[in-house]
Each structure stands twice: as structure tokens, then as C-alpha cells.
PADOVO-324118 format. One record per residue (C-alpha): residue in one letter; x, y, z. Coordinates in steps of 0.05 Angstrom, whole numbers, plus 5000, padded with zeros to 4 digits. Layout:
residues N
<'A', <X, Y, Z>>;
...
***
This chain:
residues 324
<'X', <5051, 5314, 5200>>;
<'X', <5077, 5272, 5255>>;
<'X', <5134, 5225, 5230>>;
<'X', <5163, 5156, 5238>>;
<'X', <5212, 5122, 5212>>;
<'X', <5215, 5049, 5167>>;
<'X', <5232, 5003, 5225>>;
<'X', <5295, 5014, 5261>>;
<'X', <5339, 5035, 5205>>;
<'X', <5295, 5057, 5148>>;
<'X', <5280, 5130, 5125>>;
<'X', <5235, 5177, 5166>>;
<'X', <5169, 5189, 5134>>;
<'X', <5102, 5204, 5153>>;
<'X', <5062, 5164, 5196>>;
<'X', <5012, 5160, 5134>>;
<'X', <5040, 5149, 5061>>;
<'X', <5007, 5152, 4990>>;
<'X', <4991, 5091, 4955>>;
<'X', <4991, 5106, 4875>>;
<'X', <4968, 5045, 4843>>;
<'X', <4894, 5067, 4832>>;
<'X', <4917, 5134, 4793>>;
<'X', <4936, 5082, 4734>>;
<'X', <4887, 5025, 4741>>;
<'X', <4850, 4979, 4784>>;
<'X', <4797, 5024, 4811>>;
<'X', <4736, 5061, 4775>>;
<'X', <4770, 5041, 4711>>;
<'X', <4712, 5077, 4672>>;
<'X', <4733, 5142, 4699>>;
<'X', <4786, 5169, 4651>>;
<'X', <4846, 5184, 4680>>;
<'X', <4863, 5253, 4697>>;
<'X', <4944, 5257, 4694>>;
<'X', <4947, 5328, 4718>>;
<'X', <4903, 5317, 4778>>;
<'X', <4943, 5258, 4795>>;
<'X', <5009, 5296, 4792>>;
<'X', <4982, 5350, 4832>>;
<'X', <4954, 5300, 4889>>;
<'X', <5027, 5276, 4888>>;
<'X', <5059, 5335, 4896>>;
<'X', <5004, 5363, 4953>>;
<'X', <5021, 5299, 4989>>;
<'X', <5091, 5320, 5001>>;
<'X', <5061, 5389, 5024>>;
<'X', <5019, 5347, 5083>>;
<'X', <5081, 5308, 5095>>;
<'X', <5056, 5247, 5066>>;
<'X', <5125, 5235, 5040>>;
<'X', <5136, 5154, 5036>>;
<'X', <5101, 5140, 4948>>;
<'X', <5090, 5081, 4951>>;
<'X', <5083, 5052, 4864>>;
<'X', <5114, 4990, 4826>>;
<'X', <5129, 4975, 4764>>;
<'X', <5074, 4935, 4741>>;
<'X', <5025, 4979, 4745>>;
<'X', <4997, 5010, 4698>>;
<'X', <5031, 4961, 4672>>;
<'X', <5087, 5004, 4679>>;
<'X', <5061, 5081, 4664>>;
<'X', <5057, 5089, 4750>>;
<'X', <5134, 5097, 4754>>;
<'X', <5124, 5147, 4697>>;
<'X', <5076, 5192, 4726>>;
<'X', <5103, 5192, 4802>>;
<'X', <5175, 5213, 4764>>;
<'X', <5142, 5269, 4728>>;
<'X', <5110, 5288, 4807>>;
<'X', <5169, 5291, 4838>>;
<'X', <5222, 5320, 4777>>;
<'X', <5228, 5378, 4812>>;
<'X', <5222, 5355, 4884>>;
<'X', <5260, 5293, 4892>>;
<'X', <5289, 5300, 4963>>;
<'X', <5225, 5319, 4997>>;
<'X', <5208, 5247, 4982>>;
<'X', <5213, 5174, 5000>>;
<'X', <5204, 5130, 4936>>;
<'X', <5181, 5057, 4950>>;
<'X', <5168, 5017, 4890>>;
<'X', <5173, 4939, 4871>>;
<'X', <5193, 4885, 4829>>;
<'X', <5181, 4812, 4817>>;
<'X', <5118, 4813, 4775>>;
<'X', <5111, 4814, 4701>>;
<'X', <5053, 4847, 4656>>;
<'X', <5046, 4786, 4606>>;
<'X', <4989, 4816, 4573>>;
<'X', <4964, 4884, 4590>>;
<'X', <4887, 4868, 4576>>;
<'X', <4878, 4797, 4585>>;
<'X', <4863, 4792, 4667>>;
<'X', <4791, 4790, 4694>>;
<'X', <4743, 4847, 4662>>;
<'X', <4805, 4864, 4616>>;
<'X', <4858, 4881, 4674>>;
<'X', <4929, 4875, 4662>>;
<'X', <4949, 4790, 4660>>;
<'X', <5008, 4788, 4709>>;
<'X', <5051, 4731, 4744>>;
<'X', <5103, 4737, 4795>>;
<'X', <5182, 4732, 4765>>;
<'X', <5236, 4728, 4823>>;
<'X', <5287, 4713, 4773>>;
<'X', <5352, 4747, 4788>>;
<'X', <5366, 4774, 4720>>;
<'X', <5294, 4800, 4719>>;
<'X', <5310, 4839, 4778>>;
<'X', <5377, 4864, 4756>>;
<'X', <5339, 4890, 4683>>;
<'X', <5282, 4917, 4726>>;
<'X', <5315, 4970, 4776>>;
<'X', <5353, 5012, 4714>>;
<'X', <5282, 5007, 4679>>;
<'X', <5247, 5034, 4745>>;
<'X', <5302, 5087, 4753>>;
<'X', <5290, 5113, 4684>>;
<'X', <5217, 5113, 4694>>;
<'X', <5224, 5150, 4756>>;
<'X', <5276, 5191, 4731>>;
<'X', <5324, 5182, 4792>>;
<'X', <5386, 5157, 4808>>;
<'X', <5362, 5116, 4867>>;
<'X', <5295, 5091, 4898>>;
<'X', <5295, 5096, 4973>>;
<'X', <5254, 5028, 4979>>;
<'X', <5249, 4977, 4938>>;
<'X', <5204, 4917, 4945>>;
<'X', <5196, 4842, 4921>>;
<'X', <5124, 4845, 4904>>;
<'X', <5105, 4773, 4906>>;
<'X', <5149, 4713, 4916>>;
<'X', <5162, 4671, 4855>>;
<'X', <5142, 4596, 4873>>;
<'X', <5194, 4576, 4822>>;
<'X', <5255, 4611, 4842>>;
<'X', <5284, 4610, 4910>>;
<'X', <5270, 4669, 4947>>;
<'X', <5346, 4677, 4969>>;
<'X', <5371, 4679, 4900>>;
<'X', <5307, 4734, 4873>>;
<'X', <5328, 4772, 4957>>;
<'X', <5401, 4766, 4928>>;
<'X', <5393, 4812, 4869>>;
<'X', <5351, 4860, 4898>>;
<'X', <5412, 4863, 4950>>;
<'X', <5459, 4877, 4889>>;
<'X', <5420, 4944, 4874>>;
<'X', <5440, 4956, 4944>>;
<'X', <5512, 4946, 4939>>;
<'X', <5503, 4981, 4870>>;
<'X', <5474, 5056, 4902>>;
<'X', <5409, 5036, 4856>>;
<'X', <5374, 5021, 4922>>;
<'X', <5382, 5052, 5001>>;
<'X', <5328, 5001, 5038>>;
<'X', <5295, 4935, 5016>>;
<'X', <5226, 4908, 5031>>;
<'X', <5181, 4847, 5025>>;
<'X', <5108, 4847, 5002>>;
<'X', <5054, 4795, 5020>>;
<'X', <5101, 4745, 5058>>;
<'X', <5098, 4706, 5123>>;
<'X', <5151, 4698, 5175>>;
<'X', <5189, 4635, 5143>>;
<'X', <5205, 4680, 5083>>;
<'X', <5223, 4735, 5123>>;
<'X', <5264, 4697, 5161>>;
<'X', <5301, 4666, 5098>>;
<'X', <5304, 4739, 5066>>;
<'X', <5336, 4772, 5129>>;
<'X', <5383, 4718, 5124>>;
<'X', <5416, 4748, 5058>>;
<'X', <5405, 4818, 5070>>;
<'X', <5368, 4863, 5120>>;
<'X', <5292, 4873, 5107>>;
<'X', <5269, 4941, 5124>>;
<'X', <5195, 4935, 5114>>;
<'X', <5135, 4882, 5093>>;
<'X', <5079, 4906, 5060>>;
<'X', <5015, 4867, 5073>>;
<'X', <4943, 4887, 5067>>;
<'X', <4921, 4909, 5137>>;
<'X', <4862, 4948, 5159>>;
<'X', <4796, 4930, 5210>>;
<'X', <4768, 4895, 5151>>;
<'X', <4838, 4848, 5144>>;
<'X', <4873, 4832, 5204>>;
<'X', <4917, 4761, 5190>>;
<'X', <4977, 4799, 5195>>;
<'X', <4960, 4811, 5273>>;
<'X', <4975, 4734, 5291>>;
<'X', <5046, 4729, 5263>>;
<'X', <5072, 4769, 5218>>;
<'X', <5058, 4846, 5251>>;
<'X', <5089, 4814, 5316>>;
<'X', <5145, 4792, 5290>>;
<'X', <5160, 4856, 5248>>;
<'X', <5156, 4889, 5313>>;
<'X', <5199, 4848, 5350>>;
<'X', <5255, 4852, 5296>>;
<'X', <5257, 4922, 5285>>;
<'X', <5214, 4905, 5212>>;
<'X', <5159, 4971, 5194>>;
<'X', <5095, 4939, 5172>>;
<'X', <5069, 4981, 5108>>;
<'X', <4999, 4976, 5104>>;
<'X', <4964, 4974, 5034>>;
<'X', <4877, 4971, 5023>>;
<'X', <4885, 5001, 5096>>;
<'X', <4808, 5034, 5077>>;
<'X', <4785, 4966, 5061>>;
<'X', <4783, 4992, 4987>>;
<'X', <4740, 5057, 5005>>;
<'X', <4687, 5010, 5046>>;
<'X', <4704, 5030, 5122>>;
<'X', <4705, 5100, 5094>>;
<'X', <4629, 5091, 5083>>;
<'X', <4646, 5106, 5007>>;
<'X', <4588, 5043, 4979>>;
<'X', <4530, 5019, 5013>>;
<'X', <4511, 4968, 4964>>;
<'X', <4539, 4946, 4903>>;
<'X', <4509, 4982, 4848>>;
<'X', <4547, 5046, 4881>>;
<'X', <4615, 5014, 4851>>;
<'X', <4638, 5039, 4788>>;
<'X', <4638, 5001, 4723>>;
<'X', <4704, 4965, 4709>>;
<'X', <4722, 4968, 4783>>;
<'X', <4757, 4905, 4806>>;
<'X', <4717, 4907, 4871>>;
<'X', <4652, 4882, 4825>>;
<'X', <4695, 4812, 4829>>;
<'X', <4710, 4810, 4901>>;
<'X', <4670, 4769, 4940>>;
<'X', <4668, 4814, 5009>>;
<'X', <4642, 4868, 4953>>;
<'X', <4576, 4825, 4932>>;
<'X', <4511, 4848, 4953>>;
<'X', <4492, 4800, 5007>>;
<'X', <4560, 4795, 5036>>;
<'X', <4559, 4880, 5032>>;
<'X', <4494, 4884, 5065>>;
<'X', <4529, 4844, 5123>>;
<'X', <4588, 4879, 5128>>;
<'X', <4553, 4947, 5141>>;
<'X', <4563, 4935, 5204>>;
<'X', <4633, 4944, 5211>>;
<'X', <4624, 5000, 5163>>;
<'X', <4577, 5032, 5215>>;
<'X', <4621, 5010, 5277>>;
<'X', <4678, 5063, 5253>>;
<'X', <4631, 5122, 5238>>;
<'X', <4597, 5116, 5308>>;
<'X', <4672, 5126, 5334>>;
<'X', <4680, 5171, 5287>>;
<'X', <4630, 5218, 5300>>;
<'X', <4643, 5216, 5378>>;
<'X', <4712, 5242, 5365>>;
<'X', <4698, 5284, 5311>>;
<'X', <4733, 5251, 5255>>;
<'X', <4708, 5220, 5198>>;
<'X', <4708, 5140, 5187>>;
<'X', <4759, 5137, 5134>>;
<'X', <4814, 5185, 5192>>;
<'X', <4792, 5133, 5247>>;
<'X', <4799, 5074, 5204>>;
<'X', <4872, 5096, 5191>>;
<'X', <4885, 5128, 5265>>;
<'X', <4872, 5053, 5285>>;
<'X', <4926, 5022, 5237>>;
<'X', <4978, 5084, 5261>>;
<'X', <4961, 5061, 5345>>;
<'X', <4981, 4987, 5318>>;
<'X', <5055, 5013, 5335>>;
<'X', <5102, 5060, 5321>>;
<'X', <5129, 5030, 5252>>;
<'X', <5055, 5012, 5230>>;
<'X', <5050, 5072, 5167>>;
<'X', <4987, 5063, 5122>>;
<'X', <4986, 5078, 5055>>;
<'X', <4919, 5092, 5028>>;
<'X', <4908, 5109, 4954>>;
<'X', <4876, 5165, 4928>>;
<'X', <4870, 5208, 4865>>;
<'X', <4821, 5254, 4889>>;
<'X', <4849, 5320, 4933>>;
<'X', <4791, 5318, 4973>>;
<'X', <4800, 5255, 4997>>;
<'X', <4882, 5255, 4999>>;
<'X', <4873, 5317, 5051>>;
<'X', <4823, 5269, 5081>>;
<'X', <4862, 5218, 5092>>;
<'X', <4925, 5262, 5118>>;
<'X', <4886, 5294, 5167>>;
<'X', <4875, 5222, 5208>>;
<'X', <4951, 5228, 5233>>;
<'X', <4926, 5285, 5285>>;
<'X', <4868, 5241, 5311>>;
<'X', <4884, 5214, 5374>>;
<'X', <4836, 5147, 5395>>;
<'X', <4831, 5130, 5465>>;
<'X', <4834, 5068, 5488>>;
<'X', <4762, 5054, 5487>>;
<'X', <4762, 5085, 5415>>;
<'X', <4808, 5027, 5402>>;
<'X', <4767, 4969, 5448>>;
<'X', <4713, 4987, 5411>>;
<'X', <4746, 4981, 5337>>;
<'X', <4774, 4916, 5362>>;
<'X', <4711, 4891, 5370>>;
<'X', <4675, 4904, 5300>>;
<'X', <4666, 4838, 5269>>;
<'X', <4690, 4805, 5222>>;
<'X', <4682, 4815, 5154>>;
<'X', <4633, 4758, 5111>>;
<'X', <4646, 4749, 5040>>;
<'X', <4723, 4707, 5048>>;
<'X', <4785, 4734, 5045>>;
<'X', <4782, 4795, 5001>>;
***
């Protein structure tokens, strides 16, 4: 696979990542989860040079760490470990449809508890990335940025990134320690980051990871209404998900096929191949437990899109249904 590396400084990885989060919960929670398959996905990821594992410690809550450590026991260097901190699992059934209840916590001693908890989940002595998953309203972000720079100083920690932030925060972040990546949800189906945010990543030398980059399986023409998604699925809640606003958003579903069957790729490679032309420290990182659809997703870093391809996947519309 054709690499990149995590903004000017960071680690060279593939241009396309894994995301892990749906092999513990979130997605299809109906579906039992099959550990071994997952583990294996993990480990045939590093084989297609999707090296950048992207995981955190809530989820689960906090059994995701676990199983990408027991992936990559035997295989630690061929990988790029990216996980985060800053939330808290305050009760592990009592979110919507019996998710895990979590808030953000940005306090400093959280964070100093949290990396040696993560390291012993993951079983290393370092994580190559690690993240502040949401900003805590309550605590200033330079104090929560300040201990995540301590595992720095510490060896607990090589690189340090932001998740779901705008350019003030970077700004105030950078100020008490380099930021090597924000992660932001960004795909055809979500494009804020384009106005602000994804510019000014690239003008500071900032790679912009990109998380739901499949629009959570919809540009990949997985669901064409919503009785397709699975029971206990947290799409069911999401208003861009809901039949009416579905049956509208089709279209942008059907705008990446018809590219993607001119070039001979399917929707969910062109989907991605769009997010990896966005520039050169753009890396998706779709989640997957399924090897089908892993190898899928791998292939999209050899698909090249013109620049009509990418006119034309400009132009799909937006999506109706809100925000998510």
C-alpha cells in the first residue's frame, strides 16, 4: 500500500487505516461478537499495510484496547497504535438503546491514570498516537493538552492528537505542545471540516484522520432503507438514517456507484479514494470487522480518480436528515 505520513512529523502509515471501535460495540450490536475474526482482521490489516489502529479506551467500554493488544502481541512494530483519552464510561448500559453512558473528563490526573491503564490493555510500552477524544467544557483544554504532553516527556507517548475540535482549540493546544493529527468525521456525506479546520491542518503541517469516512456503511450502498439496519445499531437513532431522510439521500448513495462503476471500483473504494485526493496527510480510517470488507476497503488506496471523478463527487448533494 502506498504510504503517508501523520502531518509533517508524525509516523508513516498507510494512506488508509483501520478504525476498531465497531469490533466492540456501536454497530449491529445484535450480532455477537466474534473475537477471533476480529483479531484476525487486525492482523490481515497490517498484511495490506493498513498499519495506523486507530481504538480508545472507552470503548467497549474499555475491552477495544484489550483485543487490539492481543492482535498485535506478536507484531508490535509493524504497527502504528492511535488510541484516546478524555472520556469516561459512567455506566456501561445506561446510553440510548442500552449503549455505554459516557461524558468527556479532561482532567489532568484522569489522563495521567489513563495512559498506564491503556498501556496495560494494549500490552505495550508506548502508543505511537494518542488522542484527546473530546474536550472537557469544564477543564481548560491547556491543562487536560498538558498531561497528555507529560506521557510525552514520559516515553508513554511518541505523537499527540486532537479529536472533534475546531481551529481556536487547536490553536490553544499547539500552544502547549505540538499536535500531530485531528480526528474529525469526514467523508462526501460530512464535509464541515472542508471550511476551516482541514485548511488549516494543511497549512500547519496538522494530518486530518478521518473517522465514519463510509458515512457509516451508507455511501458504500450497504442499506437502502431502514429496515436493512440491524437491531441494536445506533444508526436506528440517527436522523440522516430515518426512512424519509434515507430515501433522499440515495442519491448521493447512487452518485458514488455511477463513478464507481466507470472506473471500476466499487462505491465504498471511491468513497475513500475521494477522502485520500483531499491531500497528502488526509488518511481515512474506516471500520470493519468483516475480511471481506477490510480487503475492500484497502484496495481503494490503488484507485486513482480523475479530476472529473472528483468534480463529479463534489457535486453530490448534500445530505437531509441534520447533522449525523
Amino acid at each position: 500500500m502506498r504510504t503517508t505520513t501523520l502531518g509533517t512529523h508524525g509516523p508513516r502509515v498507510g494512506v488508509i487505516g483501520l478504525g476498531a471501535m465497531g469490533m466492540s460495540f456501536a454497530y449491529d450490536m445484535a450480532t455477537p461478537r466474534d473475537e477471533a475474526t476480529s483479531v484476525s482482521v487486525i492482523r490481515q490489516a497490517l498484511d495490506l499495510g493498513m498499519t495506523l489502529i486507530d481504538t480508545a479506551d472507552v470503548y467497549g467500554p474499555y475491552t477495544n484496547e484489550e483485543l487490539v493488544g492481543r492482535a498485535l502481541a506478536d507484531r508490535r512494530e509493524h504497527a502504528v497504535i492511535a488510541t484516546k483519552v478524555g472520556m469516561e464510561a459512567i455506566d456501561p448500559t445506561g446510553g440510548p438503546g442500552g449503549s455505554p453512558l459516557v461524558k468527556p473528563n479532561g482532567r489532568p490526573e484522569h489522563v495521567r491514570a489513563a495512559i498506564d491503564a491503556s498501556l496495560r490493555r494494549l500490552g505495550t510500552d508506548h502508543v505511537d498516537l494518542y488522542q484527546l477524544h473530546r474536550v472537557d467544557p469544564e477543564v481548560p483544554i491547556e491543562e487536560t493538552w498538558g498531561a497528555l504532553a507529560e506521557a510525552v516527556t514520559a516515553g508513554k507517548a511518541r505523537h499527540l492528537g486532537l479529536s472533534k475540535v475546531g481551529v481556536e482549540q487547536i490553536q490553544r493546544a499547539q500552544a502547549v505542545h505540538p499536535v500531530t493529527t485531528v480526528q474529525s468525521e469526514f467523508s462526501l456525506w460530512t464535509r464541515d471540516v472542508q471550511a476551516e479546520v482541514l485548511p488549516y491542518c494543511t497549512q500547519h503541517g496538522i494530518a486530518l484522520l478521518s473517522y465514519s469516512p463510509l458515512g457509516r456503511g451508507f455511501l458504500a450502498g450497504r442499506f437502502a432503507s431502514f429496515d436493512e439496519l440491524p437491531e441494536k445499531d445506533q444508526r436506528r437513532r440517527l436522523p440522516r438514517f430515518q426512512q424519509d431522510n434515507l430515501q433522499a439521500n440515495l442519491d448521493i448513495a447512487n452518485g458514488v456507484r455511477a463513478v464507481a462503476d466507470r472506473v471500476g471500483a466499487t462505491p465504498a473504494q471511491v468513497a475513500l479514494a475521494w477522502l485520500v485526493a483531499q491531500g497528502p496527510h488526509v488518511v481515512p480510517i474506516p471500520g470493519t470487522k468483516t475480511p471481506k470488507y477490510l480487503t475492500d476497503n484497502a484496495g481503494a488506496a490503488d484507485v486513482r480518480l480523475s479530476p472529473g471523478d472528483l468534480a463529479e463527487l463534489d457535486a453530490v448533494p448534500a445530505p437531509v436528515g441534520g447533522r449525523y
